[in-house]
C-alpha positions in Angstrom: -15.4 -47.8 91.5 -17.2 -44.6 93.5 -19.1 -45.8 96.7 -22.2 -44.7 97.5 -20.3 -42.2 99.9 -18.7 -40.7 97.2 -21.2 -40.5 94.9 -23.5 -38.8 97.7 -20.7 -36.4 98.3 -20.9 -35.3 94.2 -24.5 -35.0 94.1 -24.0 -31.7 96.7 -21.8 -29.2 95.9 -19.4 -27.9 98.7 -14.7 -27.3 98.2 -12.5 -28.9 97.1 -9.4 -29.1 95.9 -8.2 -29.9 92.0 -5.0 -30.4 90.4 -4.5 -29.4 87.1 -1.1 -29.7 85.1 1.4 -26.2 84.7 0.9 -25.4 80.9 4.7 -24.7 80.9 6.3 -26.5 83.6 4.3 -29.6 83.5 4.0 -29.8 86.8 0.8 -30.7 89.0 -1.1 -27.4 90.0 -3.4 -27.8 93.2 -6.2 -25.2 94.2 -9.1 -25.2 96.2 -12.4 -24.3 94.4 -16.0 -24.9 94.8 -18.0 -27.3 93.1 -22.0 -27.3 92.3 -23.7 -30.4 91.3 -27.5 -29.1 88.8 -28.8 -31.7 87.1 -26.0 -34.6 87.2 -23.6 -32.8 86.2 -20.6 -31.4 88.0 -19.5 -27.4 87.2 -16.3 -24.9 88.8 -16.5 -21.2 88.3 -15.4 -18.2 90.5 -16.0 -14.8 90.8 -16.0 -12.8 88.1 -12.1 -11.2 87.4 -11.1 -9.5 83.8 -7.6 -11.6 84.4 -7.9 -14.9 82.9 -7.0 -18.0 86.1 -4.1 -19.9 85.4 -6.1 -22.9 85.9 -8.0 -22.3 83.6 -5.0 -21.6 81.4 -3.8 -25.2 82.3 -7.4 -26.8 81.4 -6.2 -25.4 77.8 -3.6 -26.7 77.3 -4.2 -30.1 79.5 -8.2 -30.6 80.2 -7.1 -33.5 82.4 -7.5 -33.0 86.3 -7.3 -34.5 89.7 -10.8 -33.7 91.0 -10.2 -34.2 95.4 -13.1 -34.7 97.8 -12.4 -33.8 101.4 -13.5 -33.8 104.4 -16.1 -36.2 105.4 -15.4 -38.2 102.1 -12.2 -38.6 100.4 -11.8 -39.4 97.3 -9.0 -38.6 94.4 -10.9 -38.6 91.1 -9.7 -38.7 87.7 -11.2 -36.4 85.7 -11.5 -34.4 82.7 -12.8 -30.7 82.3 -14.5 -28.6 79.1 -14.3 -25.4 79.5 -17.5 -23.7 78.8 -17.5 -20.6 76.2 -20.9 -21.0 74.6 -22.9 -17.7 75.8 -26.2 -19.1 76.1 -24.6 -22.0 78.1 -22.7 -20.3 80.6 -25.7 -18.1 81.2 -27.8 -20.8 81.6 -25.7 -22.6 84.2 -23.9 -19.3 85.6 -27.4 -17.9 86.3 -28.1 -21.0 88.6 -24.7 -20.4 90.3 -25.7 -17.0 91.0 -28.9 -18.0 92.4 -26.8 -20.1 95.1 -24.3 -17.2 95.9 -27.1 -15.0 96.2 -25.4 -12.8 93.1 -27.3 -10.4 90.9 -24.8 -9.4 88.1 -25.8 -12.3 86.0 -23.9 -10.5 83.1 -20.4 -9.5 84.8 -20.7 -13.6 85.8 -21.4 -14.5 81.9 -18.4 -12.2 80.8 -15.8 -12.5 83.7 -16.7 -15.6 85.6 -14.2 -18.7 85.1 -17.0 -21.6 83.9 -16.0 -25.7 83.7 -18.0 -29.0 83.4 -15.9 -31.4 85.3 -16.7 -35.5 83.9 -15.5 -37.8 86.2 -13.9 -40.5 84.5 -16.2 -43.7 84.9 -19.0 -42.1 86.8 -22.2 -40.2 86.1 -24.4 -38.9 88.3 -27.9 -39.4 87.6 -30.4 -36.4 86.9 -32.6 -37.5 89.7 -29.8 -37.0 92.5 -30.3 -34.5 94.8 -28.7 -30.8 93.7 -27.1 -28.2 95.4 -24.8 -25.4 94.7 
């Protein structure tokens, strides 16, 4: 069950950490990343890099992941994460990213930028919650 604490915490995007699992070794993968929270849902990218992540490697192989709050709320989520290839989707959400980072290469982010939807398991957030990135 997520507290009113934690589901506070999800409706504003800030870091934190995930764990995915290695797509050869099998073994948990933790690494910090920042989280934005449009529109009740819950998305990861980065900056834009021609090298693909090996997280997002695992996600491929494994789209299970340990999404961790920390800080002022801590929380270990279960989750599960869709990587997002559709180009008029990741534009769409990549351009609001953008807005947040203050970024105007909209396109080298559609191309080169890393892009998940994170669901955690059991819990929505509700489109009226408050959004940040």
């Amino acid at each position: 069950m997520i507290n009113d604490q934690t589901r506070r915490a999800l409706s504003r995007g800030h870091t934190v950490d995930i764990t995915t699992t290695g797509r050869q070794s099998g073994q948990p993968r933790r690494i910090e990343v920042v989280f934005h929270s449009f529109d009740g849902r819950l998305y990861i990218s980065g900056m834009p890099r021609r090298e693909r992540r090996s997280w997002l490697a695992n996600l491929d192989a494994d789209p299970r992941v340990t999404f961790h709050l920390k800080g002022a709320v801590q929380a270990d989520l279960p989750a599960r994460a869709r990587i997002i290839v559709d180009p008029a989707e990741r534009e769409e959400v990549l351009r609001r990213i953008a807005q947040a980072w203050r970024r105007t290469d909209i396109d080298t982010m559609v191309r080169w930028s890393p892009l998940i939807e994170v669901e955690i398991d059991g819990f929505t957030l509700s489109p009226g919650s408050p959004e940040s990135a």
